[in-house]
N, C-alpha and C positions, 0 to 999 in steps of 0.2 A: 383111500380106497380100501375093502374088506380084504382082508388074509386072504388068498386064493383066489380071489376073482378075476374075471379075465377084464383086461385094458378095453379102454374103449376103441372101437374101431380104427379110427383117421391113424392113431401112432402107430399101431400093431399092423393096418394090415395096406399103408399104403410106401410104399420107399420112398423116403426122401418126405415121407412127412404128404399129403393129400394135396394132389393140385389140380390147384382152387381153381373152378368154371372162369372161364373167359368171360368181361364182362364189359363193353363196350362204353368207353368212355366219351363221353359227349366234349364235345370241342367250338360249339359253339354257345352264344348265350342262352338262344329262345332255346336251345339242346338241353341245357344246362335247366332250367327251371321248367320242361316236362319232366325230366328226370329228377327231378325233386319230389314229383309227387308221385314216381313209383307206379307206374303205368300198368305193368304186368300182374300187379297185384289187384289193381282196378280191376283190371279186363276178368278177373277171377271175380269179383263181389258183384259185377251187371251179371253175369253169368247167373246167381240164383235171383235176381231180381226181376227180372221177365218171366220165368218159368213160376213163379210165386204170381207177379201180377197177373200172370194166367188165370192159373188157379183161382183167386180169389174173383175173376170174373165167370170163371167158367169156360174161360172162350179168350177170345182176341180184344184186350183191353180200345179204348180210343187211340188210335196211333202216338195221337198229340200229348197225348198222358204221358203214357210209354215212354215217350222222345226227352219230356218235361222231367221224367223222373230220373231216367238216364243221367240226363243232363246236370242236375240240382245231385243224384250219388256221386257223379265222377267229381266233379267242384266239392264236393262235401267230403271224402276220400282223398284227393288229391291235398288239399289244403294240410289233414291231419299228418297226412304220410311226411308234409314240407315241414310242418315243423317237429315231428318225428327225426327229419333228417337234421335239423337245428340242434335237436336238443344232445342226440345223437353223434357230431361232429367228432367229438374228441376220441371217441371210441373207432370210429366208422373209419381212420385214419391209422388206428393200432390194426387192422381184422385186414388182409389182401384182400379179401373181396369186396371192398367194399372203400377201397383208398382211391378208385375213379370217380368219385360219387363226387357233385361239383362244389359243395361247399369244401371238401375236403384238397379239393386242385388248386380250389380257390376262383374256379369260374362266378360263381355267386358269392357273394359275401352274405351271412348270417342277420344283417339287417333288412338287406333285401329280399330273402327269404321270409321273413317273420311276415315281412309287410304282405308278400305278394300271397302268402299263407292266409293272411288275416281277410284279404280279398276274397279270395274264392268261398272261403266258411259264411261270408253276408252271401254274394250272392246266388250261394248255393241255397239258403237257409229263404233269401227272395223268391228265389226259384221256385221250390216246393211250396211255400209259402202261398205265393200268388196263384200259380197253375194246376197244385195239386192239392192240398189241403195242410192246414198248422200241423197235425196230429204227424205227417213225415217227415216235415219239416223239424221237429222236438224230436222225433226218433233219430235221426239223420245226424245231429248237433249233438245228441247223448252220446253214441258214437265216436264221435270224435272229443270229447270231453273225458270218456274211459277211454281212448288210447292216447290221450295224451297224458292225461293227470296220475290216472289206476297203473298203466303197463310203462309207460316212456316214462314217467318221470321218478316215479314209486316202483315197483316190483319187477323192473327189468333189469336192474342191476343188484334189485336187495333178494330174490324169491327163486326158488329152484320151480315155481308154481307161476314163473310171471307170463309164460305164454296160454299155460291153462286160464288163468283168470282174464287176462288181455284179452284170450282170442273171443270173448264175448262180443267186444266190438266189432269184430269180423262178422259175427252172426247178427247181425244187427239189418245188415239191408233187406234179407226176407219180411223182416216188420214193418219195412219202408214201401218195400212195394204192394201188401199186402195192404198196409194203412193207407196209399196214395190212392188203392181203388177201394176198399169198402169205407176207409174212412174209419176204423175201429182194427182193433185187434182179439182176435176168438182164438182157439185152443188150435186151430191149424195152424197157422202163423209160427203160434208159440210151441209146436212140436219141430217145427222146421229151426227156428230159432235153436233147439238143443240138436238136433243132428248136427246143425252145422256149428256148435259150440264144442262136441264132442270130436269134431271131427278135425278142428285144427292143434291139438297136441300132437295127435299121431302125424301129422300131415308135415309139422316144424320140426318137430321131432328128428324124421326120417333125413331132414335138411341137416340138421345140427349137429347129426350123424356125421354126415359127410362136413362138418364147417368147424366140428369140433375144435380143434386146434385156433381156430381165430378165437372162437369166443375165450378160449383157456387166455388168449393175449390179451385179450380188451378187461378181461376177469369178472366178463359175465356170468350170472350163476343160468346160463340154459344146462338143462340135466344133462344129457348126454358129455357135457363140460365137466361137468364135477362129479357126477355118478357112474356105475359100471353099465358095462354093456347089456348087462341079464336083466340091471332095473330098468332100462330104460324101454329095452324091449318087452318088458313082462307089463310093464305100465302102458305100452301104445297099442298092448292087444288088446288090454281092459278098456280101455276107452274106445276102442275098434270096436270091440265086441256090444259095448253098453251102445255105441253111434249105429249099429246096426243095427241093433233092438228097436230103438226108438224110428229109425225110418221106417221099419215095419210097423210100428204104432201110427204112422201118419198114415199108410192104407186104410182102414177102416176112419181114422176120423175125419180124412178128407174127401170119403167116399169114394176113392180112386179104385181104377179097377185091377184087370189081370196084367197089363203091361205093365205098369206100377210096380205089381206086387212081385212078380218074375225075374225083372230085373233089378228090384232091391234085395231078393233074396240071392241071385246071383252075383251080381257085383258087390256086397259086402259079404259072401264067402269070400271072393277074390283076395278083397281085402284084408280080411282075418288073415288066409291063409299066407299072403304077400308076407304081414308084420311076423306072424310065428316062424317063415323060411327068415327072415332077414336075421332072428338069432342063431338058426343052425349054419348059416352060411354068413356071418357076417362081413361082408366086404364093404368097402365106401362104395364102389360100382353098383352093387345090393339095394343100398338105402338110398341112392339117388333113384334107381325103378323105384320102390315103396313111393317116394314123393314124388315122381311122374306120375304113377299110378292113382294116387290120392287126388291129383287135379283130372284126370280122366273119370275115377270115380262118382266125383262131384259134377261135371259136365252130362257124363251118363243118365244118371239119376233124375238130375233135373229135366232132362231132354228125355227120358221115361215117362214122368210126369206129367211133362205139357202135350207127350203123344197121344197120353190116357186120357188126358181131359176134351182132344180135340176128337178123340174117335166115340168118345161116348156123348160127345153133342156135335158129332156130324160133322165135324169141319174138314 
């Protein structure tokens, strides 16, 4: 750490050291293998995947698409998160938040994991495949191919950069849904693709804030673990600031109108302003709103979006 700089958050400003969110641990089996694929983080990636397949219709896609594609992202996600938590074991057992998790109880055992992993990735890949088109079906599978191989297995233990280059994965389902109804990908899609690449730094970030102290155990290099408070916050404005810019770029290319544009310019001041408060008042209480707010931000946005698209063709 630099001469003079200030400690990062969790040791300095919580007693007794940051305690860690409650996190319910599953206790039975079929318990055990949803929680393997990380459910809450799902319900986050269908979140821009409707509001996109909007978009890319105009209007109200086929239900059955919709349902189809749902279905083939959650099995497609779920899968990568399970062997995410595989590969992850030994760490995930060093970090308290994360010592409920069932391979680490022992509710699951790591063969069985792999397997019922290796399941859902076919018939996720079926899924899109048959119902929706190859093109999301390859999108969908690259995704889980970068967070397994690029972020899990590669730069999440070697890179102070592993969540920035990872969270591409995360951005990956707008081109899934995007591709399930045009069947192609054009410069909308792939504006959405970097807002929501830009947008999960700051958004882990704000998390790592508050978790700091696990990851320093497991001796991950997440920033906020090995770097000062002034970097880490000076870094999640630039990306704040660069992720706002570019959602306002999607107004005009996605022809969207004033409700779009209103509340993107509103809710990414929020946001700016959220990550700049969180270095003059740095608390762990602080940085958990930042990352409340970050998944509000992203719900908003999207749900702006799809209200634009439905009042400007009548629905």
């Amino acid at each position: 750490m630099a001469v003079g700089a200030r400690p990062l958050v969790p040791s300095r400003l919580a007693p007794g050291g940051v305690a860690h969110g409650s996190r319910r641990t599953p206790t039975s089996r079929i318990g055990g293998f949803i929680a393997l694929t990380k459910p809450r983080i799902i319900e986050l990636l269908l979140i821009t995947t409707v509001p996109t397949m909007i978009l890319a219709e105009q209007g109200w896609p086929a239900t059955r698409l919709v349902l189809v594609t749902l279905l083939g992202g959650t099995l497609m996600a779920g899968g990568a998160n399970t062997i995410n938590m595989v590969v992850d074991r030994d760490i995930d057992k060093l970090m308290p938040r994360t010592q409920g998790r069932p391979l680490v109880t022992g509710l699951v055992q790591p063969r069985e994991a792999l397997v019922f992993a290796l399941v859902l990735e076919v018939l996720a890949f079926a899924v899109l495949w048959a119902w929706a088109n190859l093109l999301s079906a390859v999108l969908a599978f690259s995704a889980t191919l970068f967070y397994v191989f690029i972020y899990t297995l590669w730069l999440k233990r070697t890179s102070t950069q592993n969540i920035v280059i990872g969270g591409a994965a995360g951005a990956v389902p707008v081109l899934v849904g995007w591709s399930a109804v045009q069947n192609n990908v054009t410069w909308t899609p792939v504006v959405l693709f970097v807002v929501m690449f830009l947008w999960t730094p700051p958004h882990f970030w704000a998390l790592a804030i508050r978790y700091a102290d696990d990851y320093r155990a497991a001796n991950v290099p997440m920033l906020p673990a090995v770097s000062t408070l002034e970097v880490t916050v000076r870094k999640m404005v630039a990306y704040t600031t660069v992720m706002v810019a570019s959602s306002l770029v999607l107004w005009p290319v996605a022809g969207l109108g004033l409700i779009y544009g209103i509340s993107a310019v509103v809710l990414g001041g929020l946001f700016i302003w959220g990550t700049i408060d969180l270095g003059h008042n740095p608390t762990a209480q602080r940085s958990m709103r930042v990352f409340g707010f970050s998944i509000t931000y992203v719900t908003l946005l999207f749900a702006a979006m799809t209200i634009d698209v439905f009042v400007q063709h009548g629905f």
